[in-house]
C-alpha positions in Angstrom: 0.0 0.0 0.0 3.4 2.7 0.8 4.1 1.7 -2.6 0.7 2.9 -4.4 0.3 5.9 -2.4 3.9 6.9 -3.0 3.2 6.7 -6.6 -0.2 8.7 -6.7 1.9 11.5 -4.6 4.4 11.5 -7.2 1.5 11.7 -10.1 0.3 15.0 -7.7 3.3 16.7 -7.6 3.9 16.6 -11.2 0.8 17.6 -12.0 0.6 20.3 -9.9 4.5 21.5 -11.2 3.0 21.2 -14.7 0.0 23.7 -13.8 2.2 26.1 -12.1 4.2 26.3 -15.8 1.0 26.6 -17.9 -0.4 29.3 -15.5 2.7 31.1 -15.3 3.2 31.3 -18.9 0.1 32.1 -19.8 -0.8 35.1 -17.4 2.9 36.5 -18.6 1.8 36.3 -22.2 -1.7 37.7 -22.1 -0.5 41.7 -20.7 2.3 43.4 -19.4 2.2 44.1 -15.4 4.0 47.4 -15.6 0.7 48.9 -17.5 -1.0 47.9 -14.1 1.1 48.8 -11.7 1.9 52.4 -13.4 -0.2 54.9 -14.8 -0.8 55.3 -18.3 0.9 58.3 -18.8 4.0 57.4 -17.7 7.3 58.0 -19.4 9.0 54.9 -21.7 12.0 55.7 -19.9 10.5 55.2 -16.5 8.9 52.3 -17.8 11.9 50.3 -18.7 13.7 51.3 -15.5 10.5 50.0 -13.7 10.5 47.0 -15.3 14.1 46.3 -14.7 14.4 46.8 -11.4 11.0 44.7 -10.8 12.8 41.7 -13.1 9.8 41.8 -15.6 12.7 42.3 -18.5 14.5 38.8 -17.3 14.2 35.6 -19.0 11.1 33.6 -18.3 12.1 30.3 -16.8 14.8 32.9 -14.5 11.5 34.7 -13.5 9.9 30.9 -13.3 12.5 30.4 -11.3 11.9 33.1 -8.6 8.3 32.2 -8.7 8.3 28.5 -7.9 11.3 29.0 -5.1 8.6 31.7 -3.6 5.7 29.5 -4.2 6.6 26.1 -2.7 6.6 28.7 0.6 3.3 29.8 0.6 4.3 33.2 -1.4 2.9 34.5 -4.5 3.7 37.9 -3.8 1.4 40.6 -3.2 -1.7 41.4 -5.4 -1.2 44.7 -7.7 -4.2 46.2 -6.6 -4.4 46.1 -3.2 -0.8 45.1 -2.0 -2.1 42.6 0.2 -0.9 39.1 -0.3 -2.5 37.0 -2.9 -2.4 33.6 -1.3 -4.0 35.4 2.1 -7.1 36.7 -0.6 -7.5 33.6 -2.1 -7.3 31.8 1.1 -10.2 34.6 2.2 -12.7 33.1 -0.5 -11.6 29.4 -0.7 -14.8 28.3 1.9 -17.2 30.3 -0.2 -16.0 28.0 -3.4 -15.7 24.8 -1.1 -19.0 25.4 0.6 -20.6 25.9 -3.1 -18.6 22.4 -4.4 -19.7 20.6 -1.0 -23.4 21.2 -1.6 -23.6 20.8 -5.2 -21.7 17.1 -4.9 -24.1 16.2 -1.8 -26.8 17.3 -3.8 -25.7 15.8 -7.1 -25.4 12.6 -4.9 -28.4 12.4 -3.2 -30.3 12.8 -6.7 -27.6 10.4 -8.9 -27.5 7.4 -6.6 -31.4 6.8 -5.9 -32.3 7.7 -9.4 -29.8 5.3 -10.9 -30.5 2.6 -8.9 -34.7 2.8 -9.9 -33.9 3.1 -13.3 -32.5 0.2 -13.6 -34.7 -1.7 -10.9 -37.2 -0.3 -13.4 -35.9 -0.5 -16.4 -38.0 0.5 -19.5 -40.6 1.6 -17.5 -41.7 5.0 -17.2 -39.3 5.8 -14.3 -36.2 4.8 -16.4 -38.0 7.0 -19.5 -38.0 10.2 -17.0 -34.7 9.3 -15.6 -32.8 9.5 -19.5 -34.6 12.6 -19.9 -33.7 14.2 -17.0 -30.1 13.0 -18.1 -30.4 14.7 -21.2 -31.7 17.6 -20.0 -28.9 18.1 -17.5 -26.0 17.2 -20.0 -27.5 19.5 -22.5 -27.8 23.0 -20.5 -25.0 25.6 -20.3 -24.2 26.2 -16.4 -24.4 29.7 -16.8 -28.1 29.5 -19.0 -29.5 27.2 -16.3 -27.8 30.1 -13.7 -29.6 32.9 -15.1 -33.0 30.8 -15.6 -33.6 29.7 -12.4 -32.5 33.5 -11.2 -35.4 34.9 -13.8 -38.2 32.6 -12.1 -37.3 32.3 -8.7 -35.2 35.5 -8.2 -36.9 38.2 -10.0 -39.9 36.7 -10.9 -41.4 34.5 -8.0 -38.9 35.9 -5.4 -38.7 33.2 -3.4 -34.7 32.8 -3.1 -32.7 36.0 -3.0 -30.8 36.3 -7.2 -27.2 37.2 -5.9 -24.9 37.1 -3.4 -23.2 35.4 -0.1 -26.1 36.8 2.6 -25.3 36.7 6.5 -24.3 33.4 8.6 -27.2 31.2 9.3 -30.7 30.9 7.4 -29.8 34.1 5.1 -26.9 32.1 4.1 -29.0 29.1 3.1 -31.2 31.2 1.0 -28.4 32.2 -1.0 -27.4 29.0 -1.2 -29.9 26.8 -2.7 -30.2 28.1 -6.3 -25.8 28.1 -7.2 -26.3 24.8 -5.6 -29.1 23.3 -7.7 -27.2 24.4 -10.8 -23.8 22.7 -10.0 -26.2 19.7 -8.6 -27.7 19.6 -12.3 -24.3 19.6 -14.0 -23.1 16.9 -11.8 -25.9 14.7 -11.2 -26.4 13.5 -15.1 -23.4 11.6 -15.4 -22.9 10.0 -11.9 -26.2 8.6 -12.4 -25.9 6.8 -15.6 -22.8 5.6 -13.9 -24.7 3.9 -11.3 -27.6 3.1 -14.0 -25.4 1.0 -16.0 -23.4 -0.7 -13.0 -26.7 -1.8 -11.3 -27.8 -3.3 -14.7 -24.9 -5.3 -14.7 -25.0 -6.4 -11.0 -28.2 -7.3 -11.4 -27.6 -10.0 -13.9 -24.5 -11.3 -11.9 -24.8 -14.6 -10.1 -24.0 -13.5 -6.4 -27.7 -11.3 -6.8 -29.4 -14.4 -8.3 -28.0 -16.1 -5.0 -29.2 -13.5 -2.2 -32.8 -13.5 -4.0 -33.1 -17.8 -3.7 -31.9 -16.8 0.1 -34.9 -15.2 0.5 -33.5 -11.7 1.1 -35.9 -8.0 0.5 -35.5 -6.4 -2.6 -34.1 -3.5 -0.3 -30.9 -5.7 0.9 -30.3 -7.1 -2.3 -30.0 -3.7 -4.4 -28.4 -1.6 -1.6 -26.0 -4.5 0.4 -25.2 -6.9 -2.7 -25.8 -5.1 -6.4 -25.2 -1.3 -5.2 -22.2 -2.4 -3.0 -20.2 -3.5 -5.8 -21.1 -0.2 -8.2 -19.4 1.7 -5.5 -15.8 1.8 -7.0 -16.4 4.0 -10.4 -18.8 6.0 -8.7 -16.9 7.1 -5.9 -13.3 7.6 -8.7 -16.0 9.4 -11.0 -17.2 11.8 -7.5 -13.4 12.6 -6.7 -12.9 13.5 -10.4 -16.5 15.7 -10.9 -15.4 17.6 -7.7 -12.4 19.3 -10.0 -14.9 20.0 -12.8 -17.3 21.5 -10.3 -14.5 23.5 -8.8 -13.9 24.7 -12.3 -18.1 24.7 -13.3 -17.7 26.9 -10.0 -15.7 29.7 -11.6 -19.1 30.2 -13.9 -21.7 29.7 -11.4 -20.3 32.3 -9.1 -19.6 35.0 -11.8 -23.5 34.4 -12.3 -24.5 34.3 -8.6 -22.2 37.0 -7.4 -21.1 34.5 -5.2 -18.0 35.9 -3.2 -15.4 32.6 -4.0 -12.1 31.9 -5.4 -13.7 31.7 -9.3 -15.3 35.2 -8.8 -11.7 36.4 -7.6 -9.9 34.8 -10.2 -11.9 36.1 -13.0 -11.8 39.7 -11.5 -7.7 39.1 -11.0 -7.3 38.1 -15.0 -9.5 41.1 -15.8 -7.7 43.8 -14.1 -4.3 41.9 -14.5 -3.2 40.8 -11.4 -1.5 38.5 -12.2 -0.3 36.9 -8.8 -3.7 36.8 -7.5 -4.6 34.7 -10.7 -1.5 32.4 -10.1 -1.9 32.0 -6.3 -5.9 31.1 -7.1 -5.1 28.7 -10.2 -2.2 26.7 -7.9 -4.5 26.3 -5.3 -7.4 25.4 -6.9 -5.3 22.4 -8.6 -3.5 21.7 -5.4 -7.1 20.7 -4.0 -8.1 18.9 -7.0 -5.6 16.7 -6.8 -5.6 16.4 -3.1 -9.0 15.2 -3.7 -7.8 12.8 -6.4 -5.4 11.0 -4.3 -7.8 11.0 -1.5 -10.2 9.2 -3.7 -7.4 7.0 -5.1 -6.3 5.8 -1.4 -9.9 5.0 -1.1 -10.7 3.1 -4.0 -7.3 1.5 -3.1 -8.6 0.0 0.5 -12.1 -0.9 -1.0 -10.6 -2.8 -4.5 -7.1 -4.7 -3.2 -6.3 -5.8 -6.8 -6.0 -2.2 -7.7 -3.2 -1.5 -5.9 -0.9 -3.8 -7.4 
């Protein structure tokens, strides 16, 4: 078991070094920093000696370099907008973003895993019918059109749920909530479930079922102790590996929501250029991800023996 996890720690690490290069080249390609930190009418001249003594006119893997030796600390230097730290901003909205993932994956679970399993208890029936179109309505909206809907008729419209925003700790906070929730729910849900569909329908047909039925056992412990039991694996790998697309889905549900999270800074950082609040928020964002990953690997690992060898 050292062995596996050792080797899922080294897949981490190289994925997360292989981020931190895209990200870095990429915010360093799309603008120039000194057009953000100084004012537009500044002098060329004072430009280029800016630049110099700030190292923007090194080479890029020297100014790599500086950044990875600064990030592997915790530092991503200081936001050039508000000279705070950027990893201590980011770090400010990272529970807003993980509160959002954590109650759209409980959500998307609670609807996937009972709905897969009647479907294909009842398969071909009506239930199985509403269950593919649900599916297929789920797979086929945009996040962000879904977003804006459900803020239309329940928002503006119906105004049950407030449209925007983070609200106070306790049932204000809830409010806010449910509707970025039901959309990352939706976008989750789809996919887990005709995971679970398609492993019941093959546990069903397997001979250890056939077995617990002739022993007499409920329906109930045969689907949820013996067939479900043994669809577990792929759904769990295929929950660790939604929660990064969430993350990522959660970028667009909280530009639409006004929802106060790591997306919402990220996309505000790459619009006004800075640049090491985007870094700091892309690095940590993956770090989780593939904590999460790993986690789910180690887990998968204790349930399914062979697949650690």
């Amino acid at each position: 078991m050292g062995a596996y996890v050792m080797h899922r720690v080294i897949q981490m690490l190289i994925a997360v070094f292989g981020i931190s290069v895209i990200v870095f080249i990429i915010t360093n390609m799309i603008g120039d920093p000194v057009n953000v930190l100084l004012p537009p009418e500044t002098p060329y001249e004072q430009r280029e000696i800016f630049r110099e003594e700030m190292g923007f006119n090194r080479p890029l893997y020297i100014q790599y370099a500086d950044f990875l030796s600064s990030a592997v600390r915790g530092d991503f230097g200081n936001s050039f907008r508000t000279e705070r730290s950027a990893l201590s901003l980011v770090m400010e909205r990272m529970p807003a973003t993980l509160l959002l993932t954590v109650a759209g994956t409980i959500l998307a679970t609670v609807i996937a895993i009972p709905m897969g399993i009647l479907s294909a208890y009842k398969r071909y029936t009506i239930w199985d019918n509403l269950s593919t179109l649900f599916v297929v309505a789920g797979q086929a909206m945009p996040i962000f059109w879904l977003g804006l809907m459900l803020i239309i008729v329940f928002g503006v419209n119906l105004k049950w749920l407030p449209p925007s925003g983070y609200g106070e700790m306790g049932i204000d906070r809830l409010k806010h909530l449910i509707l970025p929730t039901v959309v990352l729910g939706v976008f989750l849900a789809p996919v887990t479930e005709r995971l679970v569909r398609s492993g019941m329908l093959d546990a069903l047909t397997q001979d250890y079922v056939r077995t617990a039925r002739a022993k007499g056992l409920s329906e109930r412990v045969v689907l949820s102790r013996h067939a479900f039991r043994n669809t577990m694996i792929p759904v769990i790998t295929v929950l660790g590996l939604q929660f990064g697309q969430l993350l990522g889905g959660a970028v667009i549900t909280e530009s639409v929501f006004a929802w106060p999270g790591v997306g919402l800074l990220a996309i505000d950082s790459i619009r006004n250029a800075d640049f090491p609040v985007t870094q700091a928020a892309v690095v940590t964002l993956a770090i989780i991800i593939s904590l999460v990953n790993l986690s789910v690997d180690i887990l998968v690992g204790f349930i399914d023996p062979r697949l650690r060898q």
